[in-house]
Biopython code that builds the backbone (N, CA, C, O; Angstrom):
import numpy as np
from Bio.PDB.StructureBuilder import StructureBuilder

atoms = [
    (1, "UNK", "N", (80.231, 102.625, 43.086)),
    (1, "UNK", "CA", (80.658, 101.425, 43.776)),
    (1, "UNK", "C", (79.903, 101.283, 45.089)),
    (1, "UNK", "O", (79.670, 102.293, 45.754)),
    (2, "UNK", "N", (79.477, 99.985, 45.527)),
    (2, "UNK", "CA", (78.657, 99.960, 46.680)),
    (2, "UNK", "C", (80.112, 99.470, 47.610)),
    (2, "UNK", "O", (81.182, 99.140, 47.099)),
    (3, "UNK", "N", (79.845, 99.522, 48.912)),
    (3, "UNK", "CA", (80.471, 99.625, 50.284)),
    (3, "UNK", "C", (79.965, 98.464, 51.058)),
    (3, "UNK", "O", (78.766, 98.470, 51.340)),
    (4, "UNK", "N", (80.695, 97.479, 51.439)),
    (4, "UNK", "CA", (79.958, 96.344, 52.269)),
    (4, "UNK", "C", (80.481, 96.757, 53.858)),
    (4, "UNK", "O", (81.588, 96.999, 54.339)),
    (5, "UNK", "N", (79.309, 96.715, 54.320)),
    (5, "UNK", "CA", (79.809, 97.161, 55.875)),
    (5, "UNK", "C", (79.705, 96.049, 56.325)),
    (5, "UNK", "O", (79.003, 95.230, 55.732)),
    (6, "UNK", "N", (80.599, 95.604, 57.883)),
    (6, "UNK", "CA", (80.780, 94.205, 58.269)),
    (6, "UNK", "C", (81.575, 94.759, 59.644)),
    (6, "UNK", "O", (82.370, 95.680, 59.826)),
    (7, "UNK", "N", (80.858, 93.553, 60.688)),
    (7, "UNK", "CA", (81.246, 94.029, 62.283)),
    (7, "UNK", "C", (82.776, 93.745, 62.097)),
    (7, "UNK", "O", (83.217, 93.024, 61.202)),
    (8, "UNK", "N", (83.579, 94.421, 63.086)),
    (8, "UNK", "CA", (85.030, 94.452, 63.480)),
    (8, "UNK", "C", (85.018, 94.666, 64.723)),
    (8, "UNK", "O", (85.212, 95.763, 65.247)),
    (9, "UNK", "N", (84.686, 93.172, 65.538)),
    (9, "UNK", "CA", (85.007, 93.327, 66.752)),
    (9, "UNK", "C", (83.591, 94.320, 67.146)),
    (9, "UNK", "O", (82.773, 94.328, 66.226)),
    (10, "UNK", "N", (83.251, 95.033, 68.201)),
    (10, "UNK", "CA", (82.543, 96.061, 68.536)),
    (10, "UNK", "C", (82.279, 97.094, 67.779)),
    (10, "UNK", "O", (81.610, 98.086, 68.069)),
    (11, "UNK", "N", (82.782, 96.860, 66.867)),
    (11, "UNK", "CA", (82.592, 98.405, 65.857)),
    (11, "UNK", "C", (82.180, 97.780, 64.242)),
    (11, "UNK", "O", (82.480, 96.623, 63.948)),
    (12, "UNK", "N", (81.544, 98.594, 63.374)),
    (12, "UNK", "CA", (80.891, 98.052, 62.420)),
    (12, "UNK", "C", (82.516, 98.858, 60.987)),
    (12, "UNK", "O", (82.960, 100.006, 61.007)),
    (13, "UNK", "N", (82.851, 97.945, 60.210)),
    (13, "UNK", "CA", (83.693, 98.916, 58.903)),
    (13, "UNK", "C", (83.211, 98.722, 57.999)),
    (13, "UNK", "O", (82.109, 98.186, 58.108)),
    (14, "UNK", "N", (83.581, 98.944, 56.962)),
    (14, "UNK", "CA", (83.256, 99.525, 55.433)),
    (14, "UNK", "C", (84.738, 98.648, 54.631)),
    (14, "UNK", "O", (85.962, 98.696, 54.751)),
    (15, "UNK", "N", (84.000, 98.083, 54.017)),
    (15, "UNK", "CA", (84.870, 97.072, 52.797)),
    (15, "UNK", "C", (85.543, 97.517, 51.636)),
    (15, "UNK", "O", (85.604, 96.756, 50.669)),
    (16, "UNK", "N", (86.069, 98.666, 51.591)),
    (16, "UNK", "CA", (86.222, 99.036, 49.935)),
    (16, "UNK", "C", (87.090, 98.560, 49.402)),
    (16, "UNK", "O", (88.250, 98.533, 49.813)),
    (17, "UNK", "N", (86.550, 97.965, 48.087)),
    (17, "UNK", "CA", (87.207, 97.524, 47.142)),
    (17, "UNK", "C", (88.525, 98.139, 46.323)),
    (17, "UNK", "O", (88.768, 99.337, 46.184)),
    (18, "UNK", "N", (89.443, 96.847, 45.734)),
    (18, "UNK", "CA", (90.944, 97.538, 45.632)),
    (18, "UNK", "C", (90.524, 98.530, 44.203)),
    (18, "UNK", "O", (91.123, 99.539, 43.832)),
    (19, "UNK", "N", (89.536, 98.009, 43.681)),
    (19, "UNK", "CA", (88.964, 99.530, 42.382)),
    (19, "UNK", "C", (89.614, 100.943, 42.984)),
    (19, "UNK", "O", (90.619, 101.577, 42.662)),
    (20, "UNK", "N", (88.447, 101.185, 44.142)),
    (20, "UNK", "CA", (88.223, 102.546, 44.604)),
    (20, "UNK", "C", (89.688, 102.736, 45.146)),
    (20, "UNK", "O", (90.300, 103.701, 44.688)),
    (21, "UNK", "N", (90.378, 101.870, 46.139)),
    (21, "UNK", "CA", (91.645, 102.292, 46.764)),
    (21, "UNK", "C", (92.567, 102.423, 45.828)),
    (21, "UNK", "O", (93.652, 102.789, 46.281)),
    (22, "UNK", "N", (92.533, 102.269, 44.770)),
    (22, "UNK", "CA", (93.770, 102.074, 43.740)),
    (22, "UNK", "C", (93.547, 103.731, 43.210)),
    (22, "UNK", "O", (94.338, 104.674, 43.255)),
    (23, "UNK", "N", (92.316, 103.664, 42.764)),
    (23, "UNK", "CA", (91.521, 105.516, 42.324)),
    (23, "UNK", "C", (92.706, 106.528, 43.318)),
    (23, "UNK", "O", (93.718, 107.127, 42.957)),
    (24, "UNK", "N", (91.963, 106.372, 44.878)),
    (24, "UNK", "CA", (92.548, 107.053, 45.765)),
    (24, "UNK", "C", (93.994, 107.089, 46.297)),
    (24, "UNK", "O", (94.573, 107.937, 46.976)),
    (25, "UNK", "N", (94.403, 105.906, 45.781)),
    (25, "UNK", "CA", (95.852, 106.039, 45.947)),
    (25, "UNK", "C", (96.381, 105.890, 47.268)),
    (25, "UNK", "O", (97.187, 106.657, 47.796)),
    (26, "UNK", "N", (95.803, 104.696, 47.850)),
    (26, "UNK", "CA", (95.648, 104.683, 49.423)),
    (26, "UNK", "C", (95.863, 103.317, 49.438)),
    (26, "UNK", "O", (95.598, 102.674, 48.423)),
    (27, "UNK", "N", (96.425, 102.615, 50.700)),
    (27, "UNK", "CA", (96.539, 101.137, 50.435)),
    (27, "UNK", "C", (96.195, 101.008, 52.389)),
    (27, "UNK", "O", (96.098, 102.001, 53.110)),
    (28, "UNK", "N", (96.072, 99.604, 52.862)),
    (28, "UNK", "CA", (96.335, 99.330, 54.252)),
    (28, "UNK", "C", (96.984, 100.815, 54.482)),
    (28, "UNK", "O", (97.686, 101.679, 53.958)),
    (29, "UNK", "N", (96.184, 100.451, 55.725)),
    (29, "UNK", "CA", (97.029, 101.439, 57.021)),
    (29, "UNK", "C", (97.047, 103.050, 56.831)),
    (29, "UNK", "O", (97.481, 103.886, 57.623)),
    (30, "UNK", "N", (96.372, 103.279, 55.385)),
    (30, "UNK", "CA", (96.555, 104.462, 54.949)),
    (30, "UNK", "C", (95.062, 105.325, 55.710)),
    (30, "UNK", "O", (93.945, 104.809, 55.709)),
    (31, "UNK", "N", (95.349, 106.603, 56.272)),
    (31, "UNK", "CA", (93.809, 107.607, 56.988)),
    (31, "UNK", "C", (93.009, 107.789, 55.642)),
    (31, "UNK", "O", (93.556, 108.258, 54.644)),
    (32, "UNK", "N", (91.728, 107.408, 55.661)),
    (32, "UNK", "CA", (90.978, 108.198, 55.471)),
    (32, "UNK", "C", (89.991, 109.117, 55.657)),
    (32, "UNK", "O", (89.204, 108.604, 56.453)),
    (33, "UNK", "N", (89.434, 110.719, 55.201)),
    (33, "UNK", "CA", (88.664, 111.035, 56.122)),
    (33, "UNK", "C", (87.104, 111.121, 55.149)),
    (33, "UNK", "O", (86.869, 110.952, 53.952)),
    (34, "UNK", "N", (86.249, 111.468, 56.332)),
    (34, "UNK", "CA", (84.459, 111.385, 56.034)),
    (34, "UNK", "C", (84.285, 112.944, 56.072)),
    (34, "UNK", "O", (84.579, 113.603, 57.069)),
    (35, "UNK", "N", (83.827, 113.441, 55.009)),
    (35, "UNK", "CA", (83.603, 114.734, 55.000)),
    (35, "UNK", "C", (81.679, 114.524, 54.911)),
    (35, "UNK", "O", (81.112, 113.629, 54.285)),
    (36, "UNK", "N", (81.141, 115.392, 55.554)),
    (36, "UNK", "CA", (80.051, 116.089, 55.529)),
    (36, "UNK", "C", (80.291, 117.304, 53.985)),
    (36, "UNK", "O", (81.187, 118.084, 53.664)),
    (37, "UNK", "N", (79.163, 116.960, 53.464)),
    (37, "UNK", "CA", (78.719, 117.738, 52.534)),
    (37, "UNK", "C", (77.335, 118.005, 51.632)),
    (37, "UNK", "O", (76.577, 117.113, 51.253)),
    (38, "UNK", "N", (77.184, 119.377, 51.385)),
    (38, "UNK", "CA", (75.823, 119.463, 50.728)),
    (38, "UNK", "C", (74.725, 118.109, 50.557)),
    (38, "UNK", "O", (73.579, 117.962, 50.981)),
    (39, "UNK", "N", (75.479, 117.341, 49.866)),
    (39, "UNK", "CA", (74.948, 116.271, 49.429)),
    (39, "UNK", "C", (74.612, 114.920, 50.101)),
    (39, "UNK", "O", (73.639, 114.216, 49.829)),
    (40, "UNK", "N", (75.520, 114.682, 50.973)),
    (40, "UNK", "CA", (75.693, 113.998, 52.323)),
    (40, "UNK", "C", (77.302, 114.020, 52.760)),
    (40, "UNK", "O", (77.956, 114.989, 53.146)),
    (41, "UNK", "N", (77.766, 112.512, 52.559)),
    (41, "UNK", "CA", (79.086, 112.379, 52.768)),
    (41, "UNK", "C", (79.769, 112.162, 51.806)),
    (41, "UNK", "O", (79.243, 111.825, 50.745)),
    (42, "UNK", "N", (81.483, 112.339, 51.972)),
    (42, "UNK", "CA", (82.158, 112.167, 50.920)),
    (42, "UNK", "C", (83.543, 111.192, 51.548)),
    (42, "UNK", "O", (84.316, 111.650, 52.390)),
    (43, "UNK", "N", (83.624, 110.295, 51.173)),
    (43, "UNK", "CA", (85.200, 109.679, 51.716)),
    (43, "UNK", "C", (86.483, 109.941, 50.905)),
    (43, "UNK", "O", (86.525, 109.371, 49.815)),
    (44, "UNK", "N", (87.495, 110.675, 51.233)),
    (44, "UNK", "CA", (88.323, 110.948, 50.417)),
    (44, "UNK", "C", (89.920, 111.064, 51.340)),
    (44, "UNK", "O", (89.804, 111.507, 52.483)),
    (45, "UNK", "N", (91.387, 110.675, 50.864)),
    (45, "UNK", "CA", (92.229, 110.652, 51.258)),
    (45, "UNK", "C", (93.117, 112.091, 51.765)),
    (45, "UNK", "O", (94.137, 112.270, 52.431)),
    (46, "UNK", "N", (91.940, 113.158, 50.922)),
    (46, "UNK", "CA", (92.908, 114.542, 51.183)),
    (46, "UNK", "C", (92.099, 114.994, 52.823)),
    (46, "UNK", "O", (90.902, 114.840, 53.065)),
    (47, "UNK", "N", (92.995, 115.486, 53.646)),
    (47, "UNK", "CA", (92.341, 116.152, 54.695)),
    (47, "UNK", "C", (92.309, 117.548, 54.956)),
    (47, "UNK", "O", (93.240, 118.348, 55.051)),
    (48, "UNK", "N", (90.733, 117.752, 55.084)),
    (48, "UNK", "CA", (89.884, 118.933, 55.052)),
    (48, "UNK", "C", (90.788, 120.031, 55.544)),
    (48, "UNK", "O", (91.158, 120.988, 54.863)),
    (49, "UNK", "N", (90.998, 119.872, 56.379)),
    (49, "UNK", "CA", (92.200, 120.869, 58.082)),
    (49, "UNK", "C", (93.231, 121.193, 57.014)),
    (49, "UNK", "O", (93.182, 122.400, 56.779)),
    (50, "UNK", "N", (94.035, 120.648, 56.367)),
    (50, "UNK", "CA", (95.074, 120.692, 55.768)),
    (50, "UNK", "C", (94.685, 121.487, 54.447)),
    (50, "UNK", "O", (95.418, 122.467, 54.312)),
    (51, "UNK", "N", (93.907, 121.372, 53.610)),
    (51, "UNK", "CA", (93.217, 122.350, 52.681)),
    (51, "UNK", "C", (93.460, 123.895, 53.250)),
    (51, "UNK", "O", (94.243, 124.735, 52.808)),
    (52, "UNK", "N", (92.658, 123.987, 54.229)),
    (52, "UNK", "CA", (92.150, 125.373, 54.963)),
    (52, "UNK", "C", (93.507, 125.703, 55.188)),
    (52, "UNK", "O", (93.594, 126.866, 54.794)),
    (53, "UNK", "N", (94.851, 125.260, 55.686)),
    (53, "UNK", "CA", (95.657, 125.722, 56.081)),
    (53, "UNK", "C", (96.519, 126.048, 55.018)),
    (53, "UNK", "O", (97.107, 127.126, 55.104)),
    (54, "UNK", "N", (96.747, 125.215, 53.865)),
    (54, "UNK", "CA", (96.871, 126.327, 52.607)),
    (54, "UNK", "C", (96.343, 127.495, 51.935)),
    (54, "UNK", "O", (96.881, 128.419, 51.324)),
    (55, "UNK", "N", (95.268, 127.234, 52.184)),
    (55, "UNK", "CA", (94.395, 128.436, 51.263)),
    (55, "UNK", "C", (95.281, 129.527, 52.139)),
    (55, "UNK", "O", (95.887, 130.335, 51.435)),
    (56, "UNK", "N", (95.463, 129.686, 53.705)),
    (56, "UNK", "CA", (95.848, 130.677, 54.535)),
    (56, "UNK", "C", (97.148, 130.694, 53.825)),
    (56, "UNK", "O", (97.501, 131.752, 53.305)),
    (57, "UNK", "N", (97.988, 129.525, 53.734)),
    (57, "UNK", "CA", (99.606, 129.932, 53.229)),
    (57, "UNK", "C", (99.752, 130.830, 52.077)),
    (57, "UNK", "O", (100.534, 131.768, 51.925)),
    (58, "UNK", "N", (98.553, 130.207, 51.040)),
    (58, "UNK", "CA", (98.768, 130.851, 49.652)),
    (58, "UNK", "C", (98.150, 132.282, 49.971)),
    (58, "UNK", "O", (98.790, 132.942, 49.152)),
    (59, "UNK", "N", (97.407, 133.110, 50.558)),
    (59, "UNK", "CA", (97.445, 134.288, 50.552)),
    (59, "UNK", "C", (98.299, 134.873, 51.369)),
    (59, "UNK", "O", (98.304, 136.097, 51.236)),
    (60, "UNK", "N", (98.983, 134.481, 52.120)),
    (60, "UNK", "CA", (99.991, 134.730, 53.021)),
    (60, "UNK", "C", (100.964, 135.088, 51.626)),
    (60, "UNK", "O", (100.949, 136.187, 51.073)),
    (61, "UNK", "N", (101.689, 134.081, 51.250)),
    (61, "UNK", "CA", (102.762, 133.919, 50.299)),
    (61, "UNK", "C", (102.197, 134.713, 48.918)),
    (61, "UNK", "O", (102.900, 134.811, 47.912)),
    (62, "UNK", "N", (101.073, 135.169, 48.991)),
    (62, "UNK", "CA", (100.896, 136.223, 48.244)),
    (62, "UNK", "C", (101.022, 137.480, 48.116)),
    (62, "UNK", "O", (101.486, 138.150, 47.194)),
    (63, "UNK", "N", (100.560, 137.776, 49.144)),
    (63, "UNK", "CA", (100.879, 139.085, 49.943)),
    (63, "UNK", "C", (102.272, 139.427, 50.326)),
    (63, "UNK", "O", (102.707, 140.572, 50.205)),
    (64, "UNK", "N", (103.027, 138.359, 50.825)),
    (64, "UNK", "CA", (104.212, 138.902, 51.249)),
    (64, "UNK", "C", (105.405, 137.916, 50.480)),
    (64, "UNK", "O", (106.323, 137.287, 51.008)),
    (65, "UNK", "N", (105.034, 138.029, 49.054)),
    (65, "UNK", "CA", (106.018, 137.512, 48.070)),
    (65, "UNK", "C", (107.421, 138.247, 47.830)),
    (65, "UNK", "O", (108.532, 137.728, 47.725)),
    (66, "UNK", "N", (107.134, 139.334, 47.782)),
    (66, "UNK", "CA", (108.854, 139.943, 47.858)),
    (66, "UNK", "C", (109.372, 139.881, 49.108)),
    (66, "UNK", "O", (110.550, 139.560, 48.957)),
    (67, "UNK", "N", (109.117, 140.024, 50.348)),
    (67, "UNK", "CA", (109.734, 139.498, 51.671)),
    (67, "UNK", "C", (110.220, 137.582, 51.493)),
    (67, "UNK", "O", (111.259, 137.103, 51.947)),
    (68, "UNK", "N", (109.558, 137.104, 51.024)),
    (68, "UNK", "CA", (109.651, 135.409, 50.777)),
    (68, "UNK", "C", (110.970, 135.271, 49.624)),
    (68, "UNK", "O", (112.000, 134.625, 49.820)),
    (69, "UNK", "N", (110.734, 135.821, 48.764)),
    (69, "UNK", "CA", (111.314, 136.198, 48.097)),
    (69, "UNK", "C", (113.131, 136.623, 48.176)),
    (69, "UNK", "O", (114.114, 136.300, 47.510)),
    (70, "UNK", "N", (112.999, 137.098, 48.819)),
    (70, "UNK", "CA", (114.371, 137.748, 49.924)),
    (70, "UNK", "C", (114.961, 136.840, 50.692)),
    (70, "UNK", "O", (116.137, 136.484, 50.759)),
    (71, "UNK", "N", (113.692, 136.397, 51.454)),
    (71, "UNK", "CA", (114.200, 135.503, 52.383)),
    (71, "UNK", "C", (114.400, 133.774, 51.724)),
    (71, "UNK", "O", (114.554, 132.860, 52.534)),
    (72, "UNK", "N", (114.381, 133.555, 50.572)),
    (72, "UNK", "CA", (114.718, 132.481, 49.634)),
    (72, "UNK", "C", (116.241, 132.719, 49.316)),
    (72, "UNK", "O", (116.896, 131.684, 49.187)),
    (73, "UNK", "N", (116.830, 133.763, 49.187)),
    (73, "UNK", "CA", (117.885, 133.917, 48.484)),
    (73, "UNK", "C", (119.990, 133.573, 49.575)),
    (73, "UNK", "O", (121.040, 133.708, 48.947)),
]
sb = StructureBuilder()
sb.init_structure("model")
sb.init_model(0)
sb.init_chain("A")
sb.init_seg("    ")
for serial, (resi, resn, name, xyz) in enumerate(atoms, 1):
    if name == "N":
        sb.init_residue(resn, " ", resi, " ")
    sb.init_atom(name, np.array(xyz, "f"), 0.0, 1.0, " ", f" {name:<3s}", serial, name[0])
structure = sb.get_structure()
């Protein structure tokens, strides 16, 4: 899908079509973020920060599954 960019006021945005927002599951008002990657960029609704801070939970909650465990009951 191509991207129509168009001024807003002092600042230039990006047009995307209700195709792609419907894909992403994002409507008005909804964040999206611009990831840097290998390839160039990527626009996507999940945020990067928030990834990383699971990966930490899930080995956390791995490691200390019978304490979690306990402390569930």
């Amino acid at each position: 899908m191509k991207l129509k960019l168009t001024s807003i006021g002092n600042s230039v945005g990006a047009v995307i079509p209700k195709e792609a927002l419907a894909a992403m599951n994002v409507e008005k008002g909804d964040t999206l973020f611009l990831v840097k990657t290998p390839d160039g960029y990527r626009i996507t609704p999940y945020d990067p920060e928030f990834e990383v801070q699971m990966k930490a939970a899930r080995k956390i909650m791995k490691k200390r599954r019978s304490a979690l465990k306990e402390l569930a009951k």
